[in-house]
N, C-alpha and C positions, 0 to 999 in steps of 0.2 A: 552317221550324218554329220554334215561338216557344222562344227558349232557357230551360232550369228548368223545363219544361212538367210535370205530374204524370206518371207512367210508368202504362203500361195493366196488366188484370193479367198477375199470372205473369210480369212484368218486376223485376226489384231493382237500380236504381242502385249503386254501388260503385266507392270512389274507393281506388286500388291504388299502390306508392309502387312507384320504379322497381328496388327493392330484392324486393319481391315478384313482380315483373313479370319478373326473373331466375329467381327461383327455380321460378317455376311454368313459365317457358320459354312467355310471351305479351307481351315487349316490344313496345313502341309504335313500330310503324316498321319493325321487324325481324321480328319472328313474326304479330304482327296488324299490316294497315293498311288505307289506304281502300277497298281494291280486294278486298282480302280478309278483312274484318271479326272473321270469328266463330273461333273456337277452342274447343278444350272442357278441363276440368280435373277431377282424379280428387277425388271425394268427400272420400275416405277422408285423401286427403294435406289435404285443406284442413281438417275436422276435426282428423285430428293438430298441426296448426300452432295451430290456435285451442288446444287443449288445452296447448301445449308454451309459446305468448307469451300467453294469454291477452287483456284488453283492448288492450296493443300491437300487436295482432292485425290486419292490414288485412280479415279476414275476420271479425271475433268483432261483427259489425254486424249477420252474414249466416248468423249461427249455426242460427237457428230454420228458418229456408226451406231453408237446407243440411239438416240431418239430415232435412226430411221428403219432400225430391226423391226418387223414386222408384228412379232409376237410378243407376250407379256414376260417370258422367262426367257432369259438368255444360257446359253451352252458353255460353260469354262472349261478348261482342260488344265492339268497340272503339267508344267514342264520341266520338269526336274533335272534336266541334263543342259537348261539352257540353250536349247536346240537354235530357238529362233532370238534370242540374245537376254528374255525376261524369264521369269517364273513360272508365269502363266502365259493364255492365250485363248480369245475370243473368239466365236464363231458366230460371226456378226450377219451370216445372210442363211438362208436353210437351204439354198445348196453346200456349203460349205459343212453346217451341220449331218448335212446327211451324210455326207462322203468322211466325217470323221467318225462319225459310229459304224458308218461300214469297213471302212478300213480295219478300223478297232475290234469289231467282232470278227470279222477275217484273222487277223493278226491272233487273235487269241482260241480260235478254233485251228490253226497251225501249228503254234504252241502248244496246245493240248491231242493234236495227232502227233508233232514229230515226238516228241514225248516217248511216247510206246514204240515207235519207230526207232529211234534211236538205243534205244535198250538191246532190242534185238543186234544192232548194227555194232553193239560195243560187242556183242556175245562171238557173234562173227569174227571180229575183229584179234579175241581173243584169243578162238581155235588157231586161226592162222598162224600166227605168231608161236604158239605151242608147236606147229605144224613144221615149221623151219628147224631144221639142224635139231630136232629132237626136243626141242623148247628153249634152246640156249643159245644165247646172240653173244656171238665175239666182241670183246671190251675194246675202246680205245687203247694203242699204247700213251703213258702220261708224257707231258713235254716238259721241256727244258725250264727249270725256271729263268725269269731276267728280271731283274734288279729292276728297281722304277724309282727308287731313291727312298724307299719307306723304311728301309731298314735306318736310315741317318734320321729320323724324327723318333724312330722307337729308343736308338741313342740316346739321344737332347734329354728325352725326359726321364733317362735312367737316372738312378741317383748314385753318386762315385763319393769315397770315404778318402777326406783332402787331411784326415789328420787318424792318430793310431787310437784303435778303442781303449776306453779307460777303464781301468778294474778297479770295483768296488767289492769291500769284502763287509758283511754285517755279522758281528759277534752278537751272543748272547749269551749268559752266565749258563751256567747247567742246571739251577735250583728254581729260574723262573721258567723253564720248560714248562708249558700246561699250565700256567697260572691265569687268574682272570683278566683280560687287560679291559680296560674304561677309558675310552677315546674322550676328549675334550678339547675345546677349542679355546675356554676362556681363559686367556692367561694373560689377562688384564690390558686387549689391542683393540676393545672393543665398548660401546657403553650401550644397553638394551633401552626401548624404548617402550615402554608397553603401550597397548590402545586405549585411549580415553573417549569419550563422548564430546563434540567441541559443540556447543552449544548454537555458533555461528554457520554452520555448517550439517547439515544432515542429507544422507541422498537416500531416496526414498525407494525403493523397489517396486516396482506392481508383480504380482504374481499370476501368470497365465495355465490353464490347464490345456494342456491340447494331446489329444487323440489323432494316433497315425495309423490308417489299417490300408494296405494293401489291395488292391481291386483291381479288375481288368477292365480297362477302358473299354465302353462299348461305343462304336460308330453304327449310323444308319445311311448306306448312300443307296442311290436310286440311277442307272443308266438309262433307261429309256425318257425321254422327254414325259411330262404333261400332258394329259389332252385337255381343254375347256369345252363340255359342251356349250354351245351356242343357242342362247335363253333372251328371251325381254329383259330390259332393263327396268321395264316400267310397265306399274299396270295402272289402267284406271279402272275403280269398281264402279258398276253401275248400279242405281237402285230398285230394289225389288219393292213392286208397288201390288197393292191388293188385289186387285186384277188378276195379276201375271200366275196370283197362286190361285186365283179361284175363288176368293169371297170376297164379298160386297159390306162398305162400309157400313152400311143401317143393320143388316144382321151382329156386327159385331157391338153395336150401341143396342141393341136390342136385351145381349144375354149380357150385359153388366149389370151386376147386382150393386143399388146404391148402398145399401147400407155397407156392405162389404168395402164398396170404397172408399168411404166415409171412416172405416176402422184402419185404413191403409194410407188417410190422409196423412197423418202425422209423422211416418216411416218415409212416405213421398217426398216429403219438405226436407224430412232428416237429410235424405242421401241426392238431392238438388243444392242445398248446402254444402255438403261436403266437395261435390264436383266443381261447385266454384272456389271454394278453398285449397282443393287440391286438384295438382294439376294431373288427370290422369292419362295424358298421353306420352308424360313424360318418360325416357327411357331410365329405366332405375340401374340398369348396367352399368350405363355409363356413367354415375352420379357416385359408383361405390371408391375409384381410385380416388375419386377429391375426397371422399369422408376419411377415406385410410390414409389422406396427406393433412389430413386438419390439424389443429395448430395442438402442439404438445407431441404428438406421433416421429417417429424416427424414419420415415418415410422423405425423403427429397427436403430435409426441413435446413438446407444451410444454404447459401447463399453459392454460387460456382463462378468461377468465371469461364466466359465463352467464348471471348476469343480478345486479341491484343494489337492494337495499331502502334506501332510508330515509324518514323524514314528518319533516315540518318543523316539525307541532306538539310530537308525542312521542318524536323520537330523534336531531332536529339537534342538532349540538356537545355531545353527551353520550357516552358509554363503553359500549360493547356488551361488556358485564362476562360475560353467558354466553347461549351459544346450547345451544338442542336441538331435533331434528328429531319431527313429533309424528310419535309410531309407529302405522301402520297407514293412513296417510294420505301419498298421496304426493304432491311439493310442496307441503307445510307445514313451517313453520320459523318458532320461539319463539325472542326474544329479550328479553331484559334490559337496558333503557335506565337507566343511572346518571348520577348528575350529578358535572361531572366538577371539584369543589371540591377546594380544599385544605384540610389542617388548620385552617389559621386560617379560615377563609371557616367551616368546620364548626362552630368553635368558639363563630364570633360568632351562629349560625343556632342551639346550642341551644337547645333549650326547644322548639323550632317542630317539626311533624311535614309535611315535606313529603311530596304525592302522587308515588310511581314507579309507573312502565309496564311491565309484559311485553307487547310485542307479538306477536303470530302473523298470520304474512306466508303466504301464499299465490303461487304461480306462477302463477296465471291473471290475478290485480292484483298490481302491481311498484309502483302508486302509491298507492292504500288500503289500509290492514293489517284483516286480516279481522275480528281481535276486538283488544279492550284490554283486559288483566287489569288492575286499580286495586290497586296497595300503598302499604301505609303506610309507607315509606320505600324504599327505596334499598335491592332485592333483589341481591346478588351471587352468588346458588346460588340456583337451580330445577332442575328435573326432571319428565317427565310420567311418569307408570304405565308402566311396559315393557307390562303386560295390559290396560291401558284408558285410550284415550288421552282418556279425560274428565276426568280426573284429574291436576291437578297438584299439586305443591308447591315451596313455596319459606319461602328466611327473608331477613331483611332485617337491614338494617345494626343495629337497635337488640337484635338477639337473637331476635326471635320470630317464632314460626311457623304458615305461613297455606295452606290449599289452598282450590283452585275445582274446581267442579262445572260441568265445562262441556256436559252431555249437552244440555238444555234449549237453550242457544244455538246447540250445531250447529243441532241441532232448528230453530229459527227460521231459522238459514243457508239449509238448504235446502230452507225454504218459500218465501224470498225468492225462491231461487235458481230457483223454479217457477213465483213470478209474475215475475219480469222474462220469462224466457224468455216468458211468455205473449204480455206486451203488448211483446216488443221488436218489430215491426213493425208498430205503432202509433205508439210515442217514434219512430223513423226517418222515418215522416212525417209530421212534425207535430204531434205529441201530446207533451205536454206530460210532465216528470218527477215524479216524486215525491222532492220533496228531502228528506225524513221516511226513506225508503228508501234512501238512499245513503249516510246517517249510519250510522258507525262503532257498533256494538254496545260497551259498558262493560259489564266483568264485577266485581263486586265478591267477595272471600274468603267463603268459604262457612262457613271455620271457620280462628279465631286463635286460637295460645293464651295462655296464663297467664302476664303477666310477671314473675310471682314465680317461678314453675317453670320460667321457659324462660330461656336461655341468656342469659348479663352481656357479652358482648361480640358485634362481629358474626360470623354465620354465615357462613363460608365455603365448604362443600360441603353438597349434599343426594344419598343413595345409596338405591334402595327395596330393600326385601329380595327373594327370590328367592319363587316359589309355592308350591314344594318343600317350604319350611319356613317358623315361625314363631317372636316369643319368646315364652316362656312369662312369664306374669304375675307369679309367685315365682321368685324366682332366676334369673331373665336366660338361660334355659338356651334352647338353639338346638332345637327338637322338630319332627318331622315331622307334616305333618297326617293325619288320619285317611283310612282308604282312603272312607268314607262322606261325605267333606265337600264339601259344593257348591262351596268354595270353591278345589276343589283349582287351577282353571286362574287364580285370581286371588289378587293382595295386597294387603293394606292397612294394610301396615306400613315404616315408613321410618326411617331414620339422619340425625341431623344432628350437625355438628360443629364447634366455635368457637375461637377462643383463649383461652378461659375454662377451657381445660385437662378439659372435659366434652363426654362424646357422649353424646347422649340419642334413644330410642328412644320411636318415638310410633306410636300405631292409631288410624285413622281410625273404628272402629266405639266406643272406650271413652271415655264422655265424661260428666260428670253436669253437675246442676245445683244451683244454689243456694237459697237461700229467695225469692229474688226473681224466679227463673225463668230466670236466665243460663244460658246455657253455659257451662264451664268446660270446657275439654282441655286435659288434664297428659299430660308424657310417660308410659309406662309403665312405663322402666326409665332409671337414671342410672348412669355409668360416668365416675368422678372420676380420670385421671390427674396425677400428678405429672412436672415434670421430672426429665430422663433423667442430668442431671449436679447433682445437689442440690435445695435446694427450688425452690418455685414452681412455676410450674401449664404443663403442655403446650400451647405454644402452637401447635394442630392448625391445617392450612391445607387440607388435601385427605385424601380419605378414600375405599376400595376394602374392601367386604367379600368375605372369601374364599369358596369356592366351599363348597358345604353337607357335601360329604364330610372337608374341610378344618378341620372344629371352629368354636368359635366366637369366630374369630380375624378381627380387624379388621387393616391395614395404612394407618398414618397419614402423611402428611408436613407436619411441621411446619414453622412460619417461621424457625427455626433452619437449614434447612438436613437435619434427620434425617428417617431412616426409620425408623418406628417398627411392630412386630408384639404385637400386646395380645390379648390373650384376658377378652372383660369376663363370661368369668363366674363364678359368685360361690365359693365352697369354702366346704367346712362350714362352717368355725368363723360365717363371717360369714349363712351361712345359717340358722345356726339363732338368731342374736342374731335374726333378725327386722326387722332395724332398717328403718325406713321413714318418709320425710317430704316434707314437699309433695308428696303423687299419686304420688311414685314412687318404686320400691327404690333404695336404691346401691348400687353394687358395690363397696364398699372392698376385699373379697379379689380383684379383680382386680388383674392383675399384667403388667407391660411381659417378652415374654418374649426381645425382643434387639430392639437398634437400635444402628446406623452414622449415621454425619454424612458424605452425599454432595456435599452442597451449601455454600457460607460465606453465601450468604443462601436466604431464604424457597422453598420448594416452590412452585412455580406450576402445577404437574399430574403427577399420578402413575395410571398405568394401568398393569392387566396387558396382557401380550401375549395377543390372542385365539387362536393357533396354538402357542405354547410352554408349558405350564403351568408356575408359577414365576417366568417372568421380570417385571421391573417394570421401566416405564419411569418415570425421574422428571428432572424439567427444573424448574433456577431458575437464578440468577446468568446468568453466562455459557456454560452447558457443560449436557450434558444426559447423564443415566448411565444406563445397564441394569443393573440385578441381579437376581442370583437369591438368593431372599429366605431359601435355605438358605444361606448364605455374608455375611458382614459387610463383604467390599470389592468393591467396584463391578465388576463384569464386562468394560465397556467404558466408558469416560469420552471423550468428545468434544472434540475441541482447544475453544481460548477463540473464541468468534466478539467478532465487531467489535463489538458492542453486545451490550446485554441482551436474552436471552430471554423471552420471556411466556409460552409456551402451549407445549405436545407434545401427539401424540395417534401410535397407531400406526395403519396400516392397517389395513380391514378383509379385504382381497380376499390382499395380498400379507404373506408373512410377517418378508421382510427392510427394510421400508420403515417412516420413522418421517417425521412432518411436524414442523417447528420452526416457532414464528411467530417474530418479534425487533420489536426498537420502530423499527428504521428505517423499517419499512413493509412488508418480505419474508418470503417463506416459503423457508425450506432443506428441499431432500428427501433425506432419506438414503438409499442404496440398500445394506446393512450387506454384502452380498453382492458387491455392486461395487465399491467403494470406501467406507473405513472412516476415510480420514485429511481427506478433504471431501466437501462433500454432491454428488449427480449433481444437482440441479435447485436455481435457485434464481427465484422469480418475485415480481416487484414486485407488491403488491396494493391498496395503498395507498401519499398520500403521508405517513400519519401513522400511528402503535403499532399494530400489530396485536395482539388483545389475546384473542380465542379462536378457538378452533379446534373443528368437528363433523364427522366425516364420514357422510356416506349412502351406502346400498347397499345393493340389493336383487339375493338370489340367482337371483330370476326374470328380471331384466335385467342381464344379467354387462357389458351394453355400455354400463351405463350408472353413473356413480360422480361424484357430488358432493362438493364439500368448503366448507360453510362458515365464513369468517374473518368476523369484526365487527373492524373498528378503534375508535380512541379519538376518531373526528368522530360518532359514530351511523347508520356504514353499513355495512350487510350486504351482503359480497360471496358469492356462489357461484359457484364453481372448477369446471369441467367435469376431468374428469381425464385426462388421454392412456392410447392403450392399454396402453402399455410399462411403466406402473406400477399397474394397476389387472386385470390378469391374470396369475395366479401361472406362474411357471416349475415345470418340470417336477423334482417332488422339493425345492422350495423349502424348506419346513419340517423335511427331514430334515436338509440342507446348513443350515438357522441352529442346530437342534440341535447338526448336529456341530462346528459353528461356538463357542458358546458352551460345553461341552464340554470344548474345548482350550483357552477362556479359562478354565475354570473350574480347570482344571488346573495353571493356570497361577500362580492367583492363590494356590492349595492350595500351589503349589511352592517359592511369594515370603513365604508365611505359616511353611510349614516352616524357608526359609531364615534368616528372621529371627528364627526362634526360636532358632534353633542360632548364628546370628551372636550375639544377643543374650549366651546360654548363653557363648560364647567371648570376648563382652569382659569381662563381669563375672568371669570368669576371671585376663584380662590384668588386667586390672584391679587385682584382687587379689594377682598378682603385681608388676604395680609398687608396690604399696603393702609388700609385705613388702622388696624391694630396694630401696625408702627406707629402709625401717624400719631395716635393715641396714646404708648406706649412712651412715645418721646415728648409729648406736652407732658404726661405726668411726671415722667423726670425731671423737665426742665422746672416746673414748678415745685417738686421735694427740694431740687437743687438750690430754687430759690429763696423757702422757708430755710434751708438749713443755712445758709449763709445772711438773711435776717436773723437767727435764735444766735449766730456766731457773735456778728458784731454787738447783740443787744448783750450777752456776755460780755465781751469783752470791753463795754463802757461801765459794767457791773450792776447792771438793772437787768429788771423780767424783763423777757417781749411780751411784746400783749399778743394775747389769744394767744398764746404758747399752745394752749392744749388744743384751742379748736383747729391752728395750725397743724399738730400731730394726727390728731382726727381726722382733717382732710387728708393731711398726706398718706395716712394709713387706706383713707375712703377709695384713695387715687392709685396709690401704688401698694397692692396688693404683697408684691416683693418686699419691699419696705418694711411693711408691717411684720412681715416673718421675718425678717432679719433683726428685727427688733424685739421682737420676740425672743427670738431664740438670743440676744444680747442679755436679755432680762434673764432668762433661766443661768445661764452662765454665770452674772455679774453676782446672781443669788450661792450661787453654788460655793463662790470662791469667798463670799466674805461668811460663810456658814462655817466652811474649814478655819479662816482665819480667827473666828470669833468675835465679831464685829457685827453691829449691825445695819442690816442694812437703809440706805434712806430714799426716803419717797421723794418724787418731784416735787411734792407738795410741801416738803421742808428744807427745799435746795436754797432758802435765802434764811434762813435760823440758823444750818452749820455750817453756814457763808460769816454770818457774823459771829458765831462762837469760835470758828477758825481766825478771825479779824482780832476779836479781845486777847 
């Protein structure tokens, strides 16, 4: 058969890598081979694969003829000689299936007749030829040879002697005939080095035992198809009532024996107990994989990663500044491509409005990003609608703020997505593409606003409000919606926040226009903070609104390092001034109602915990803190890691688990529950900054849990998650409650202490300041007696009260008197040696005048 040949119908070529040829259990050689070609494969599994790799897919070729095969297993055949141009080939309709198993046992019942036919037919063959001239065939005569030029290359590489051999003649004595010789090399051209042990340096070996034994591969393949028989998929039981068997309820109340039940009360209660406590319809099969992946087990326990975005037009060598997963849509994933300039590069680029990218990536393509949002600068906060994932917003580095309307563009997605499937077995053989169709969709901002009203510096967080509630248009007040409003399952209102020391509240439905027909959207409401230690403006980095029973209270983290709890709305006085300008209220009566400094630099993410109400994660510098946001010192503070942190985020599934990114390239996992003094996990994800962090989860598939990092080159990684960290332990939330709790108690106990420490220095304090105080009138007064007893000396009379003056002064200055003291024992000592006596105060005017005569 001629190789490449077209394939007939109900055949599909398909070229399988050896990677897939594993997994589906049809290796080349091993499960299929010549002898036994065909194999068959479950529908459903090859679907799921396409759905899960999408165009990486060895199957997503074979997409359209799969889903419309009738049956659950499909027919493969091994093509080993490349007939129809691939490896393999599909028998994608059951005519085609038929007619390849009958061909094939035809073929191989031929096989196995001509076989013994042809034995005979050699035997035949044989006689004949004996038959002839006695058994002996006359020889060719041989022919002439001719020259082809080989013999001039057999030349070339002879080797020919261009000079005359040299004669060496080796003597030796006749008396060293048979004597020992002893070969040596050292004749001093040489210095030995021997091995030392370098202290600096040691390489380590591990030592492996491994056993090889030889064994025959055993295969099992099957040629005939499957049958299913054909069963309900579903039964409902009905119930057997007293009736239907034949007795009547009053006979059976008749033969219970009370006291018997009365000795069986208490067994009753037992196991009515128990069935509330445990659940017994639960399947315990299914419960045994997650016990054998629980935490400590060598079962699935590292982190993987699943797959890798990046386009090398719009997010090579750029900063994946923020990701977000689109909600309601699974395998999609929004990121923010920034350009990754310095200051000075920025500086010399004013004036210039460069285009930036949001891309939205798709798991089905890992190599085309499904759409490209277009901004007018260099976004670092987006966010889609928690209720409508048509919906984004974002702000950009120069302040202002932009959403898309992306319902129209799915819309064209997935009419695309209707004609490719149409014509893909058309393109597959030889039909041609439509390169118009494979270009990337550009979505331009459906609505920017006001750069006079929108924010002076860039935006660094966007938060939407909850459905629950809204702000009211006077006075920034937080109100619930009406029970009649269409609106109640959606929102269209959102928070941004900047280092311009303002958050501004914006509605996608309020917007006017000008005399020229513009558009114009202003924010709704404006909330003007000051900084928390003097003036100047709060410089906001990240931003968390509180939950709607919670008032209407924002939690900020600013570049400083604080966390900050504001409540922006407005009190009388400032509500009835009325005051209003550019489009929107201020809130000047707003008021900061406490903030701590957890951090010595910039906030880089701040979250509540989804399972503890109160607690906040927040992560900058090197260290990353939990608090609780009724208390001013940090709960738990994180030793210093080895480099800077970027990113925190907590889990969704588990309550004591927090993800750390850092700039080396790693992720730390904390397990707060396991160990509090280092992380349980830490995994390489890049070689360059990891720079955010997204997690995904859905409650419908508890087995399955993603985590998106972007780094600082412009590539999106997704983290499959092991099970031992993405399945809560039993009572998990109540053990971090009691956990935090006894911090909290803790820090209550170290606040009390310090007050009362505080209380008892300034105490001491003031006692050493009064035994100065003290300390220096008595001196000035010894100082003063001894400069009285000097002068009254030095006119040659007593002072008066000499002594009651020393009295005092000893009364007063305790010092004094021991120095005088110890003058006195001294002064004794020395005139004892001399032999002199010594003399008393009391006769310092006698050997004053016997010194005088």
């Amino acid at each position: 058969m001629e190789e490449g040949k077209p394939p007939p119908p109900g055949l599909f070529p398909i070229f399988l890598t050896m990677t897939t040829q594993e997994k589906f259990n049809i290796v080349s050689g091993d499960h299929v081979t010549e002898e036994k070609p065909h194999a068959t494969v479950n529908k459903a599994e090859v679907l799921q694969h396409i759905q899960m790799n999408g165009k990486i897919s060895d199957w997503h070729c074979s997409k359209a003829v799969v889903e419309k095969y009738p049956e659950d297993d499909i027919l493969i055949a091994l093509d080993e000689e490349n007939v129809y141009g691939q490896n393999f080939y599909l028998l994608v309709t059951l005519e085609a299936k038929e007619r390849e198993l009958a061909e094939w046992e035809a073929a191989h019942a031929t096989a196995a007749g001509g076989g013994e036919g042809g034995e005979g037919g050699e035997g035949q063959q044989e006689e004949e030829d004996e038959g002839d001239d006695g058994g002996f065939r006359e020889l060719e005569p041989p022919r002439p040879w001719e020259s082809q030029g080989s013999e001039q290359e057999i030349d070339s590489l002879a080797v020919e002697n261009t000079r005359s051999r040299l004669l060496v003649r080796v003597a030796r004595r006749r008396k060293e005939f048979g004597s020992t010789v002893r070969f040596n090399d050292d004749a001093g051209l040489y210095e030995e080095y021997r091995p030392y042990r370098d202290k600096h340096f040691e390489l380590v070996r591990s030592t492996r035992s491994t056993a090889v034994q030889a064994v025959p591969s055993a295969s099992d393949a099957r040629i005939q198809t499957r049958w299913h028989r054909k069963l309900n998929s579903s039964v409902q039981p009905a119930p057997v009532t007293l009736k239907e068997i034949g007795v009547e309820g009053d006979s059976i109340l008749q033969t219970v024996d009370v006291d018997r039940a009365e000795e069986m009360r208490s067994a009753f209660e037992l196991a009515l107990q128990q069935n509330e406590a445990v659940d017994i319809m639960s399947n315990d099969l299914n419960a045994l994989a997650d016990e054998e992946a629980g935490l400590g087990s060598g079962l699935d326990a590292g982190v993987k990663e699943f797959q890798s975005f990046t386009d090398i037009q719009y997010s090579k060598a750029k900063i994946v500044s923020a990701v977000d997963w689109v909600p309601g849509q699974e395998g999609m994933i929004a990121v923010s491509c920034t350009s990754a300039m310095s200051f000075e590069e920025r500086v010399e680029n004013d004036g210039k409005v460069p285009i930036a990218h949001i891309l939205i990536w798709s798991f089905q393509d890992p190599i085309n990003p499904l759409l490209v949002l277009e901004t007018p600068g260099d976004c670092f906060a987006f966010q889609f609608n928690p209720y409508n994932h048509n919906i984004v917003s974002a702000g950009n580095i120069s302040g202002l703020v932009m959403t898309w309307d992306l319902s129209k563009a799915f819309g064209d997605l997935k009419r695309k997505d209707r004609r490719a499937q149409s014509t893909m077995s058309g393109m597959l053989r030889g039909g041609s593409v439509d390169q118009e169709e494979d270009k990337t969709a550009v979505v331009k901002p459906s609505q920017v606003s006001v750069i006079e009203t929108s924010h002076k510096r860039m935006i660094t967080d966007i938060k939407w409000l909850s459905a629950e509630t809204e702000i009211a248009l006077r006075g920034g007040r937080r109100v619930a919606k009406a029970e009649g409003d269409t609106t109640s399952n959606e929102t269209h209102q959102f928070l941004s926040i900047a280092a311009d020391g303002m958050v501004l509240f914006w509605d996608l439905r309020i917007s006017k226009e000008d005399k020229a027909g513009a558009v114009l959207w202003n924010p709704i409401w404006r909330v003007v903070l000051s900084g928390v230690e003097g003036g100047g403006e709060l410089a906001g980095s990240k931003l968390h609104i509180r939950d709607p029973d919670q008032g209407a209270h924002v939690i900020i983290g600013t570049q400083d390092g604080e966390v900050v709890l504001a409540d922006w709305t407005v009190r009388e006085v400032a509500a009835a001034s009325g005051e209003e300008g550019d489009g929107a209220a201020s809130g000047k009566g707003s008021a900061i109602m406490s903030w701590n400094r957890n951090h010595s630099a910039g906030i880089v993410a701040l979250q509540t915990s989804p399972f503890v109400p109160g607690l906040i994660l927040t992560v900058g510098d090197w260290t990353f803190c939990v608090q609780d946001i009724a208390t001013r010192e940090p709960l738990f503070t994180s030793p210093h890691a080895s480099c800077r942190v970027t990113a925190g985020i907590w889990s969704p599934s588990r309550p004591g688990v927090i993800v750390i990114a850092k700039t080396d390239g790693s992720i730390e996992i904390w397990d707060l529950l396991d160990a509090s003094h280092e992380p349980s996990m830490t995994a390489n994800v890049a070689s360059t900054s990891v720079t955010s962090l997204q997690f995904w989860s859905n409650p419908d598939r508890p087995r399955q849990q993603y985590l998106a990092a972007g780094d600082s080159y412009g590539t999106l990684h997704v983290l499959e998650i092991p099970a031992n960290l993405r399945k809560e332990l039993p009572a998990e939330s109540q053990l971090l409650q009691t956990l935090f709790q006894r911090e909290a108690q803790r820090v209550d106990y170290i606040r009390d202490r310090m007050q009362i420490r505080g209380t008892e220095l300034v105490k001491m304090r003031q006692l050493e300041e009064e035994q100065a105080a003290a300390e220096e009138e008595a001196r000035a007064a010894a100082e003063a007696a001894a400069e009285a007893r000097t002068q009254a000396l030095a006119q040659g009379g007593e002072p008066e009260n000499s002594g009651q003056a020393e009295e005092e002064e000893a009364e007063l200055d305790p010092d004094v008197a021991a120095l005088e003291d110890e003058y006195k024992k001294l002064a004794a000592e020395v005139c004892k040696q001399l032999g002199i006596k010594p003399q008393s105060k009391s006769g310092d005017g006698e050997s004053k005048a016997e010194e005088a005569k």
